[in-house]
N, C-alpha and C positions, 0 to 999 in steps of 0.2 A: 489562695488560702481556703482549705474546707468550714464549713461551717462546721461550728462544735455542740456537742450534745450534754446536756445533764442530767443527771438521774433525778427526779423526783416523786418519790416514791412509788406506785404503780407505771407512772408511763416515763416520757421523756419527752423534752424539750427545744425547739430549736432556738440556738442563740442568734438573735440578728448581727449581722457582720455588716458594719456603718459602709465599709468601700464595697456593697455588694447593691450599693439604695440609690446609687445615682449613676448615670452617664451623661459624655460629655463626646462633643466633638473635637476635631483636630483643632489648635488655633488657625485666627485667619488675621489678615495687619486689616488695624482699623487706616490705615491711612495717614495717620496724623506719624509721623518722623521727628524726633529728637536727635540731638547731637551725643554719642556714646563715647565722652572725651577721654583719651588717656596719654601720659607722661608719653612723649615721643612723636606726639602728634604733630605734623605740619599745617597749623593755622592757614587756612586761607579765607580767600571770600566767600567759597561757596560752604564752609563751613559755618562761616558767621549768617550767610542770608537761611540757612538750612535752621539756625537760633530761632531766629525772627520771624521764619516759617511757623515753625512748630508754635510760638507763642500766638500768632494769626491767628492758626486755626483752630485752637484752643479758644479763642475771645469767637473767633464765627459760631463755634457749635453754641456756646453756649448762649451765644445771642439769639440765634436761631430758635432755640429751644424756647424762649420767651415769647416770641411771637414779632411781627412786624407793626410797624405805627410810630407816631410823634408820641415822642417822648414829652419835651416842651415846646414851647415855641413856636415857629414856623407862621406870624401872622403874615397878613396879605394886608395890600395894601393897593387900590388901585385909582389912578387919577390920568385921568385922559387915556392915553395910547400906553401907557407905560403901569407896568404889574410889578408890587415890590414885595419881597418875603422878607421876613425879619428873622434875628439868629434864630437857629432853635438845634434839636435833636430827634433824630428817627433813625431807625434801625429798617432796612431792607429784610425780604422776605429772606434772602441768605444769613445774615445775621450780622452784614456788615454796620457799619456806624457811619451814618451820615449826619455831619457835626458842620454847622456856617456858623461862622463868631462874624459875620459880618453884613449886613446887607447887602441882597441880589434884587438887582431887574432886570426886566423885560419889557422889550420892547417890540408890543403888538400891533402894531401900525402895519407890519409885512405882511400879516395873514390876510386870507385868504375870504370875503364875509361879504351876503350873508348864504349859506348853502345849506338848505334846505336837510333836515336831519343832522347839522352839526354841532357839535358842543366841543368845548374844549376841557381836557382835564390836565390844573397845573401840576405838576410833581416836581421832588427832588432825588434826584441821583448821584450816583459818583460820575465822578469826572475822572481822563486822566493827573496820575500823579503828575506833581508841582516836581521839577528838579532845584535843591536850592544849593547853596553854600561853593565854595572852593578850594580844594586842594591839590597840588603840583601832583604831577605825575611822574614815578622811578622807574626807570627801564631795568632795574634789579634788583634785588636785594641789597641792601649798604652802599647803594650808589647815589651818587647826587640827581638831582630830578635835571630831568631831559633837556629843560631850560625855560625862561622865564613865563613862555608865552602857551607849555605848555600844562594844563590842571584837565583836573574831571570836578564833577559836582557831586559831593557824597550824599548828600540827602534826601528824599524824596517826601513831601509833603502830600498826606491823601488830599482831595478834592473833589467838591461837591458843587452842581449848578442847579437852578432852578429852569424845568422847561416846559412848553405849554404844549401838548400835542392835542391833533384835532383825534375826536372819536365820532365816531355814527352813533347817533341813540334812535331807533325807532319806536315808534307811537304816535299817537292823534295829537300828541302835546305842540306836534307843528301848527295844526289848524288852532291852537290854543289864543283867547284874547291874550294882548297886549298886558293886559291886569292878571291874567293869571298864568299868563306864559314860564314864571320861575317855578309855580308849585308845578306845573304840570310835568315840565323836566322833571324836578324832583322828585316826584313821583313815579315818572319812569324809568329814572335811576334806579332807583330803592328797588323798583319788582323787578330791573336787570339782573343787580345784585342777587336776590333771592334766589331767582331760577339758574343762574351762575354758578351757585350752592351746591345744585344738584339734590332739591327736595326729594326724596323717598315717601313722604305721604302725603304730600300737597302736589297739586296740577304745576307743572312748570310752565304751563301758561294756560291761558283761557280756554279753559273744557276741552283740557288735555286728557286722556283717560291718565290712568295711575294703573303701572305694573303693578302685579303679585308682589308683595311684601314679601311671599315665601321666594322671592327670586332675589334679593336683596343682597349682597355681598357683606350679611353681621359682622361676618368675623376677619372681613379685610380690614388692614388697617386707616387709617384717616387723618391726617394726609397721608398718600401710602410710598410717598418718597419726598427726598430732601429739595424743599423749593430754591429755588433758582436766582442767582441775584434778579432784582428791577428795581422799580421808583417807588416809593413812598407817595403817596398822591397828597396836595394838603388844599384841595380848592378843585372847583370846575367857574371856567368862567362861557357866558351865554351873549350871544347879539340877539340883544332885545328890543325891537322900538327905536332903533339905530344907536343905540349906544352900547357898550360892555357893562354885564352885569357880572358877579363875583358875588359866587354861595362857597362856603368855606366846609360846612358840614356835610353837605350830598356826599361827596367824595372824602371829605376827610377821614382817616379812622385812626382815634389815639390808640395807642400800646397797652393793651390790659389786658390780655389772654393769650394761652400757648397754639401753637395751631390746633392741637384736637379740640380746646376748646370752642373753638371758630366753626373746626369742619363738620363735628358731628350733629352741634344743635340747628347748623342750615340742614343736614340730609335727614332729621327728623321734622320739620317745618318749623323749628325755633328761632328767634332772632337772637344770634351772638350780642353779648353785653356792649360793646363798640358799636355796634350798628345801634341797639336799641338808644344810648346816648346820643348818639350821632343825629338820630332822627329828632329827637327830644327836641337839642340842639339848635339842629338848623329848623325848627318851627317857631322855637322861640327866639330866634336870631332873625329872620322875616316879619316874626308878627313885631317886633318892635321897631321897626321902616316906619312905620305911620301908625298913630293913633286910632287906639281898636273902638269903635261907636256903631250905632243900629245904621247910620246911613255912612259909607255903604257898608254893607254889611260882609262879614268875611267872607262868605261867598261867592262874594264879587275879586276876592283875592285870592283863596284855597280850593281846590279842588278836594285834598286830601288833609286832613288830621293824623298826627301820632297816634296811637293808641290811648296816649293817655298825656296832658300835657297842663300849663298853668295859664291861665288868663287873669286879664288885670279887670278890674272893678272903678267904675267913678267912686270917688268920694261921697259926693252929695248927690243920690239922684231924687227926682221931682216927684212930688207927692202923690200918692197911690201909685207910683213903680215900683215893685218888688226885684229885687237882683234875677227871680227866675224872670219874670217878662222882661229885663233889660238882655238877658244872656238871649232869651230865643228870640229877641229882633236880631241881636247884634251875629246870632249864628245862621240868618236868615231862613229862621222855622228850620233847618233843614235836617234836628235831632230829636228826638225825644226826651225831654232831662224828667231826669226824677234828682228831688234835690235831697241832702243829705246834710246834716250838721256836725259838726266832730271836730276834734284836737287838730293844732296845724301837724300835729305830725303823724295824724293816722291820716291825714290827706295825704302828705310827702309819702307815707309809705304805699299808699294805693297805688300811686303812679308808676313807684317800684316794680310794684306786684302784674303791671300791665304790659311787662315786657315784650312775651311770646302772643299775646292778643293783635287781632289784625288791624291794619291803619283805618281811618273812618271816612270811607266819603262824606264830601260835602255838598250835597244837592238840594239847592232850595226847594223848600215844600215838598219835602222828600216824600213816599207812602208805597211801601212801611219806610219810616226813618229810623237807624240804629237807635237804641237805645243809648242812654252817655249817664254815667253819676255825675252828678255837679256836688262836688263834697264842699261846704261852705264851710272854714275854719274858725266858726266864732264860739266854740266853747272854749272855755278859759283854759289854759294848761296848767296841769296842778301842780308842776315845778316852775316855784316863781322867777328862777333864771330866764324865761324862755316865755313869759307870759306877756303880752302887750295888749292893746285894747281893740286895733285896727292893723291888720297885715296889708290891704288893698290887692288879694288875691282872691281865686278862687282855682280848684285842679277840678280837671276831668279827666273820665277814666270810663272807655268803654267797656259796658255793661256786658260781660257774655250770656250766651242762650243756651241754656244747658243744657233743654228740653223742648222738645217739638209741642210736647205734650202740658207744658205750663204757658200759661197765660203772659204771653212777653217776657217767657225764663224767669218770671216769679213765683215764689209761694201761692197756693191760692186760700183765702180765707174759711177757716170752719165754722164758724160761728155767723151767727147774725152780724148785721153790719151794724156801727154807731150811731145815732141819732146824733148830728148834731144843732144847738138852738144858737142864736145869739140873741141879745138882748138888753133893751136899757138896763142900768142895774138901777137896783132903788135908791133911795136915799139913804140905804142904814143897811148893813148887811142881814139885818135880824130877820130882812124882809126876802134875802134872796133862796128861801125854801119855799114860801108859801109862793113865788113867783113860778118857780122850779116847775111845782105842780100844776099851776094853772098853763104853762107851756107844754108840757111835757105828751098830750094828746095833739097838739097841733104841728103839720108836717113842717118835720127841719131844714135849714138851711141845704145840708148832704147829709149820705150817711157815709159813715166813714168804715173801712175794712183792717179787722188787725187780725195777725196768725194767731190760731188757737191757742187757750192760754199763755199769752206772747203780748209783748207790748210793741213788737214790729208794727210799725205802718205801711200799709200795703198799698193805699188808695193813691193814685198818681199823682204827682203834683198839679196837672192842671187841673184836675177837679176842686184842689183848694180856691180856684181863682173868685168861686159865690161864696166862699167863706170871707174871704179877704175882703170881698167887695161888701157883704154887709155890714162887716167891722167897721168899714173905710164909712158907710155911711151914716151911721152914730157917731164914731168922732175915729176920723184918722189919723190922730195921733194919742187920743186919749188914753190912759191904762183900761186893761182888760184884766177881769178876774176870771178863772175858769173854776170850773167846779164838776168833778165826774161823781154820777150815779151809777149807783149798783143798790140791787132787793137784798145783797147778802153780804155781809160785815165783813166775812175774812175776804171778800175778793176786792175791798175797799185799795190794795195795794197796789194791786195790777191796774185798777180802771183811771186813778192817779197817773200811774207809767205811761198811757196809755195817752192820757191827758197832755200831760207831760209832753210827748214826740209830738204829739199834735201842733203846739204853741211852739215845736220846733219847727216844723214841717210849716207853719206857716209866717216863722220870721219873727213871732212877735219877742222870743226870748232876744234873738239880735238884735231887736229896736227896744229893749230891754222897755216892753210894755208890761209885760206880767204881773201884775200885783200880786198874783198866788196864785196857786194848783190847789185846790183841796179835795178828797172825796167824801161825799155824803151818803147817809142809806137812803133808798127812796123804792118803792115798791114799781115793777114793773119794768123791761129791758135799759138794759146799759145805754147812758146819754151822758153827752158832755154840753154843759153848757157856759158859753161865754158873755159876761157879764162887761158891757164896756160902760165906764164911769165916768163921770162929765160929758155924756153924750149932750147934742146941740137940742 
């Protein structure tokens, strides 16, 4: 058909003709077969298995399409020589369904131990099908069956086992202590995995160069064909110290993403949502083997950290220890913390947010040591659904470094730094201006650094530690009044603020010492002074 023309008025116009805007190729068979039943058709079997095809491979694509991992289920369970998986559901990378309603062991007694480089990873697979059921067998159509003895089995039930196969993992994690021989696996696992990935802008291994990004395959696709049945992995187990150890999380990975999900943020240097849980996971599944204290200290057990994870807290610790000096014996010196106060749920979300960030050595008396937020959850949640008094956690979340050019990837301060004083308070508050000033020339306890008109606190937490300790020494438990100076009224709001993160920064809102924040005018640079009451 030609395309048609209209007059209007001086010139004329082309009318677009819609079957002239697209092209298309020949069909092609996707593969997937249905049965095209019609009146006069002779039924048979291979009609009926051709039904039961078609429905397959319908339920495969689209499993596929979801991605591989445990659905539910699938625990471990191990005691002596014998490994027990409990029901569960996972789907293989093809998209089949591997489904046990029943408990499976194994029995490791036969392997092979201890050999140098080995590990074991448990998985589950398909099995062959189950034949069940009976029914006689016709030698013809409307004939009597052949005779008693003789049937076929019409049914075939899928099947699933659990099995332990050995893997090579290399790394130094062989020469690894006894006490930290699982994290150091585990650790080697994880940057197996990674580099497996096939990073495009991270080293695939140790000061590897990195090709041209312009040599990059963008626009292939990811995965660039249909993966292939295999096993579900739900466990690795280790000889350790002569006995069988059993990590669930190394190797595990639940169901939560489609494959491009998976493929693409490994070949940009991301960690897929399943791996980043997984890691979370099995750090918090290890650290709770034994009670976490300064002697010995994790160090003696982890090699590595999540990027960002949750630690427990004593309840009552002993007088003049702050939670940051209990965290940095118990992380043995080997981080940096800057500590951080805030809602339990901008902690939970920090964690979140640390997904793609790299996992944390753990090297005692590290230098430089990574930087770590220690975000401490005790301000109150303003939704009283969710508010309580004592959570006994604390999350950390490594710090990134944004900049070569900043001071340990922080802000750096523009203004003068804070003077801060402490001090007995007097007997009457009327008295605590005229004290103000007679302190106020003599050198303070620190000073402290906040971002230019900003109530961020910038100053590290160990330097709070001569604050704390002058407090501790008038009365370590007494309330403390603070009071921030300023020469000019309208900044009376900021130097408050200011005050304010301070009394965070150093704990005393969580030991709910504070008797007040207030800001005064007083001529001469910004100071904060802390007034502690019933001193000895």
């Amino acid at each position: 058909m030609m395309p048609t023309t209209q007059n209007k008025g001086a010139g004329t116009k082309m009318a677009a003709d819609p079957a002239l805007q697209s092209v298309h190729s020949g069909a092609a068979s996707t593969g997937i077969r249905r049965l095209n039943p019609a009146d006069g058709l002779f039924l048979r079997a291979e009609h009926l298995d051709q039904i039961q095809a078609y429905a397959g491979e319908l339920a495969l694509l689209c499993a596929s399409g979801g991605g591989s991992g445990v659905v539910y289920g699938y625990s471990l369970e191990l005691r002596d020589d014998t490994l027990t998986a409990g029901l569960g559901l996972a789907f293989d990378p093809s998209g089949r369904a591997l489904r046990n309603r029943a408990a499976l062991t194994v029995d490791l007694s036969r392997l092979l131990r201890p050999v140098p480089g080995r590990i074991w990873i448990v998985e589950v697979v398909a099995a062959e099908a189950i034949p069940g059921g009976s029914e006689p067998v016709y030698s013809s159509v409307c004939a009597t069956s052949c005779g008693p003895e003789s049937s076929i089995q019409p049914w075939l039930d899928d099947a699933v086992q659990v099995r332990v196969r050995a893997d090579s993992l290399p790394g130094d994690w062989v020469n690894a202590s006894a006490d930290k021989a699982l994290s150091a696996i585990v650790s080697a696992y994880f940057d197996r995995e990674r580099r497996s990935g096939d990073p495009w802008l991270t080293p695939a291994s140790a000061n590897a160069a990195i090709p041209s990004i312009l040599g990059r395959p963008w626009q292939a696709p990811s995965p660039a064909a249909a993966p292939a049945a295999g096993a579900v992995p739900i466990g690795l187990l280790a000889w350790i110290d002569d006995t069988w150890v059993v990590d669930v999380w190394s190797a595990r990975r639940d169901r939560m993403t489609t494959p491009p999900q998976t493929a693409w943020p490994f070949h940009l240097g991301l960690r897929p949502e399943p791996v980043f849980t997984a890691q979370l996971l099995q750090f918090q599944d290890q650290l709770a083997d034994r009670p976490v204290d300064i002697k010995p200290a994790l160090t003696e057990r982890f090699v590595e950290l999540p990027p960002a994870g949750f630690l427990p807290v004593p309840a009552g610790l002993r007088e003049g220890v702050t939670v940051e000096d209990w965290l940095t014996a118990a992380l043995g010196n080997a981080l940096e913390l800057r500590i951080v106060h805030c809602p339990p749920d901008a902690a939970v979300s920090a964690v979140g947010l640390a997904q793609h960030l790299d996992r944390i050595p753990l090297v005692r008396n590290a230098d430089p040591a990574p930087q770590v937020l220690i975000l401490i959850p005790d301000v109150p949640a303003d939704l009283p659904a969710v508010r309580t008094d004592v959570l006994g956690w604390v999350a950390f979340v490594r710090e990134p470094e944004l900049s070569a050019d900043l001071k340990r990837a922080r802000p750096q301060p523009q203004e003068a730094p804070v003077a801060v004083h402490v001090l007995t308070a007097p007997n009457v508050r009327a008295r605590y201006l005229p004290a103000m000033e007679a302190a106020a020339p003599a050198e303070p306890v620190m000073r402290v650094d906040y971002l230019e008109q900003d109530w961020q606190l910038l100053t590290a937490a160990d330097e709070l530690a001569a604050v704390r300790a002058a407090i501790a020494e008038l009365g370590s438990k007494a309330p403390v009044d603070v009071l921030a100076t300023c020469a000019d009224v309208a900044r009376q709001p900021l130097v408050a603020a200011r005050a304010r993160a301070l009394t965070a920064a150093l704990g005393l809102d969580a030991e709910r010492r504070t008797g007040g924040v207030y800001a005064e005018q007083l001529d001469g640079d910004d100071a904060v002074f802390l007034f502690v009451r019933g001193a000895r």
